[in-house]
N, C-alpha and C positions, 0 to 999 in steps of 0.2 A: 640827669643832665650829663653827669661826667661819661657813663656807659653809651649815652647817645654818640658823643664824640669817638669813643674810642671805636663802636660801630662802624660811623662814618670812615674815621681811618680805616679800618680794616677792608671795609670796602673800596676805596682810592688806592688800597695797595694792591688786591686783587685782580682790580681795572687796570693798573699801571705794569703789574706782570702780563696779563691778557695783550697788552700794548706791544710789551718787548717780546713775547713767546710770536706776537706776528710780525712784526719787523725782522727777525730773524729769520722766519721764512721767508720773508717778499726778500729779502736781503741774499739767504740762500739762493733763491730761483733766480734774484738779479746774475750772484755771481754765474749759477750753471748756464744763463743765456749768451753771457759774454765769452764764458768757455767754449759755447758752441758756436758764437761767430765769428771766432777767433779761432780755431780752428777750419770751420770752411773755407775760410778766406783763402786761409794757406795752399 
């Protein structure tokens, strides 16, 4: 029972980096599009 759990958690922490490692890129790519229309503009 108890190593079920602890499974479980280790798996929800895994998914939960997988989360953050891609919001950092859509986040990245957000920033590098706004760099590039903000520059055109100019």
């Amino acid at each position: 029972m108890f190593t079920n759990i602890q499974q479980e958690e280790k798996k929800n922490e895994n998914q939960v980096r997988l989360n953050v490692t891609e919001a950092r890129r859509k986040l990245k790519g957000l920033i590098l599009v706004i760099d590039w229309c903000s520059s055109t503009r100019i």
